[in-house]
C-alpha positions, 0 to 999 in steps of 0.5 A, a space after each residue: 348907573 343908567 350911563 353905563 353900558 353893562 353890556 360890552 361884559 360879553 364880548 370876547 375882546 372885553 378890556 377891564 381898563 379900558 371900560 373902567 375909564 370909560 365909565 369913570 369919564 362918563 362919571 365926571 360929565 354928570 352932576 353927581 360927585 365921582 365918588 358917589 357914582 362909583 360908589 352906585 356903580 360897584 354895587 350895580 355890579 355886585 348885584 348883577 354879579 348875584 343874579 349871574 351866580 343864581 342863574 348859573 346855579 340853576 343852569 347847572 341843576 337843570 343839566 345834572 338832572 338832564 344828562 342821564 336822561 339824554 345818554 339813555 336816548 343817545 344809547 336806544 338810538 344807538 341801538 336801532 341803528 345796529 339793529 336797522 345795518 343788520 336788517 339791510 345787509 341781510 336783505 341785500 344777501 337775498 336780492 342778490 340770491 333772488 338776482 341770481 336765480 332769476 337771471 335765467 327767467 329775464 333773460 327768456 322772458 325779454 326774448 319772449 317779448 322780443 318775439 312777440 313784438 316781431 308777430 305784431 309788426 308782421 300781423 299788422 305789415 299782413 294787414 297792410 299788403 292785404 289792405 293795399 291789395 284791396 285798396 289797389 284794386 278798387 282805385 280804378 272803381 273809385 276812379 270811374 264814380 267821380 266822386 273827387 272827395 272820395 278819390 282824395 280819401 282812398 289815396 290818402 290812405 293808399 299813401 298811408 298803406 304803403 308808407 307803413 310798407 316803405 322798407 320792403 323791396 317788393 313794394 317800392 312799385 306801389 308807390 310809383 303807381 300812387 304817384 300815377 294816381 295822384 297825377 290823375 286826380 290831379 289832371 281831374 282837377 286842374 280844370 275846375 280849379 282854374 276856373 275856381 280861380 278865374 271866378 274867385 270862388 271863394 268856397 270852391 278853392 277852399 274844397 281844391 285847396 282841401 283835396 290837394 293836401 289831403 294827397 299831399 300835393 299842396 305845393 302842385 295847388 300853389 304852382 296852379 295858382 300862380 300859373 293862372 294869375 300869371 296870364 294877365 300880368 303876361 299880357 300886360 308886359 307883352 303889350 310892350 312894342 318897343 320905345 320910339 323916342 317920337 311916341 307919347 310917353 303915355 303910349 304903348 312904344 313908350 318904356 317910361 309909360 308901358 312900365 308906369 301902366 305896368 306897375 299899376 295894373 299889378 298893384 290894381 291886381 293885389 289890391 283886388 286879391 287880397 281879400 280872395 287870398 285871405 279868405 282862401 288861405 287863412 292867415 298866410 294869405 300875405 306870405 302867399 300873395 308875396 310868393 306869387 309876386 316873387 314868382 311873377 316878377 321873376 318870370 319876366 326879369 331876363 325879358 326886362 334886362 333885355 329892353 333895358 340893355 337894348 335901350 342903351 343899345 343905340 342902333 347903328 346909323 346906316 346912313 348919315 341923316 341931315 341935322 335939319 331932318 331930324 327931329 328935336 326928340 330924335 336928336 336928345 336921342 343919344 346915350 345920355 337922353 338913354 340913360 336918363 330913361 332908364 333912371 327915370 324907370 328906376 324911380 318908377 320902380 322905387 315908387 312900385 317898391 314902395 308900395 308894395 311894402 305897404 301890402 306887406 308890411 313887416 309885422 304881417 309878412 316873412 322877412 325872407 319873403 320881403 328881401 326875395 321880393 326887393 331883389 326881385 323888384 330890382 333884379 333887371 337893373 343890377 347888371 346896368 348898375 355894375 356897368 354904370 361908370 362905363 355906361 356914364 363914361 360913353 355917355 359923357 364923352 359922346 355929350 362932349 363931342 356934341 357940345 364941342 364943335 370943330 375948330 374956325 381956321 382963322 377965326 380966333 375970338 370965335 374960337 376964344 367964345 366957343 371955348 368960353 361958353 363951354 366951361 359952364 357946359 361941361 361942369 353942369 354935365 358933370 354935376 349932372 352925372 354925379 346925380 344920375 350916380 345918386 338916384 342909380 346906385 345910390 352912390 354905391 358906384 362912386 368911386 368908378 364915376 370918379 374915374 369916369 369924370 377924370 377921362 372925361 375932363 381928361 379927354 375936355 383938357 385934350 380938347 383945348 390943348 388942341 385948340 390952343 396949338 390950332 390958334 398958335 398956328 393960326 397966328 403965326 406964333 408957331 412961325 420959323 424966324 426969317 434970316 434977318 430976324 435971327 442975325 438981329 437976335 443974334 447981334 442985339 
């Protein structure tokens, strides 16, 4: 009895057949007889049929005594519902009896409001001009007492007086003349606060610092801060006295040593103001130093695109000079040994770059700060690397001239040497302009070098057709045939 599974009598899909024959199956596999178990199975049945019976009578019972009970409820229920629907349209009756007879009344009393809402702006905008005029009338005093942190005060307010009138035609004149105020607390301070700033006094830039917001005039502050840290780097780069190819790298008429000092004196600086401008400007102070470099840098961009330019600007020969007389520097001083400067002060700059990146790294400096900061650092070459392949080009047809010499009327094997010993030349001076390319631009002015070394090999392959038709006149090949010649090639 155990092995059949009564409870597959409630699914809605029960097949009588179906669960007969499974069940007599299961009869056959055990060790009881098939009648046996049948006979066990109809009487398991017939006593769950009479506790299903029992069940259901008592079900039924339990319902008969309930049902009047929860018709009464459903009826009470229904009761309070009427009585609550009746309530509710007699109250929304007297709203709108209440609405209608107090429209009028709302209706004053918003204008009312209105009204006195319109006194209070007027008594407080009385106040003001009276304030203002008061105000106004004691700068002058405040002004010849000296007393810096009350001058501040008395504008502040002077500037809050007359925003509160900003919308008033007549007053427009006052705010002119708080400009002029500022301007003068302004000139009051300015010599203090260079001198702040040339002492690095901590404590006293901080009170400027204070005061120039307190009158709103922060950016005029940053303006003179960087203004006063302008000068040394000024004299710094104006130091410079113009290259000379014959000067010491390390001296003054040197670009490659001017820039090199250049650049570590300025990062000598930073270092020395970092931990001022932390003090001073709390925790921006990287974004400030940042600033005042893009400020700097930028100050002196069009003077060094200028050295830059003239650098590879040869000046013009006024009279020919004898190769012996020249020397060995001022003979390499061609447009190639030109250009070869000017990358090698691109390395110097890479390496300036560098460095300033580490000041400013990018979890403790503004992204747009940094990127103004490299096109800053970089700005002079730019124009130097759009023109490169033109550049490069001069300078690779001038090396080729130079390394290329005239024609020996009647010396062939010179000759053949000559242009022998040239092919290695020219593909080292071209390789040599693919590197420049590299650490200029970064490859970025490849395509215009490929043209360049085309003219360049181009005007080489000239070279030796010129050469060749010089060696076959030379010879004889290029020769008219006398008569007797032609009559024996005409009779073999």
């Amino acid at each position: 009895p155990g092995m059949a599974d009564f409870s597959q009598f409630s699914q809605p899909d029960f097949n009588v057949k179906a669960w007969v024959n499974e069940v007599l199956q299961k009869g056959k596999a055990g060790d009881d007889p098939l009648d046996v178990y049948a006979q066990g199975l109809v009487m398991k049945l017939q006593m769950l049929s009479l506790e299903l019976g029992n069940s259901l009578e008592e079900a039924s019972a339990t319902a008969v005594v309930n049902i009047p009970r929860s018709m009464r409820e459903v009826e009470r229920v229904k009761r309070d519902c009427n009585t609550l629907q009746v309530r509710m349209h007699s109250f929304q009756e007297k709203l709108s009896q209440i609405e209608g007879g107090t429209h009028n009344a709302v209706t004053l009393l918003a204008s009312l409001d209105k009204v006195k809402e319109r006194m209070t702006q007027t008594m407080a905008s009385l106040k003001s001009v009276s304030k203002l005029t008061s105000l106004t009338q004691q700068m002058d005093q405040v002004f010849t007492e000296g007393d810096l942190p009350r001058i501040a005060s008395a504008l502040e307010e002077l500037h809050q007086t007359i925003r509160t009138l900003q919308h008033v035609p007549e007053f427009r004149d006052h705010a002119r003349q708080l400009e002029k105020y500022q301007d003068r607390l302004e000139g009051l301070l300015r010599p203090q606060l260079l001198s702040a700033f040339n002492r690095h006094d901590t404590e006293a830039a901080q009170q400027y610092l204070h005061l120039f917001d307190t009158i709103g005039r922060r950016d005029q502050f940053m303006a003179h801060y960087y203004s006063c840290r302008l000068v040394p780097i000024k004299l710094i780069f104006s130091a410079f006295k113009g290259h000379q190819f014959d000067a010491p790298v390390n001296s003054d008429t040197h670009i490659e040593g001017w820039l090199s000092q250049f650049y570590d004196e300025v990062v000598m600086m930073l270092n020395a103001e970092m931990p001022w401008a932390s003090a001073v400007f709390m925790d921006n102070y990287r974004d400030v130093v940042a600033q005042l470099m893009v400020t700097t840098l930028s100050h002196f961009t069009n003077e060094m695109q200028a050295r830059i330019f003239s650098l590879l600007t040869p000046p013009p020969a006024v009279m020919p000079v004898p190769s012996s007389a020249l020397s060995t520097n001022a003979k390499n001083s061609g447009l190639l040994t030109r250009l070869q400067i000017v990358i090698r002060m691109f390395g110097q700059t890479n390496h300036f770059a560098q460095a300033l990146n580490s000041l400013f790294p990018p979890d403790a400096c503004s992204p747009q700060l940094r990127l103004s900061l490299l096109k800053v650092i970089y700005a002079p070459y730019r124009p130097v690397q759009r023109s490169y392949p033109e550049t490069e080009k001069k300078a690779l047809l001038s090396e080729l001239k130079t390394i290329t010499p005239p024609y020996i009327t009647g010396q062939i094997l010179d000759n053949v040497h000559t242009v022998d010993e040239l092919g290695p030349k020219l593909f080292i001076i071209g390789e040599g302009a693919v590197e420049r390319c590299i650490q200029f631009t970064e490859g970025s002015e490849s395509e215009g070098l490929v043209s360049t070394l085309g003219d360049y090999f181009t005007s080489y392959a000239q070279h030796i057709l010129g050469l060749l038709k010089h060696l076959r006149s030379t010879s004889g090949l290029d020769a008219q045939p006398t008569l007797p010649q032609q009559q024996q090639h005409q009779n073999p």
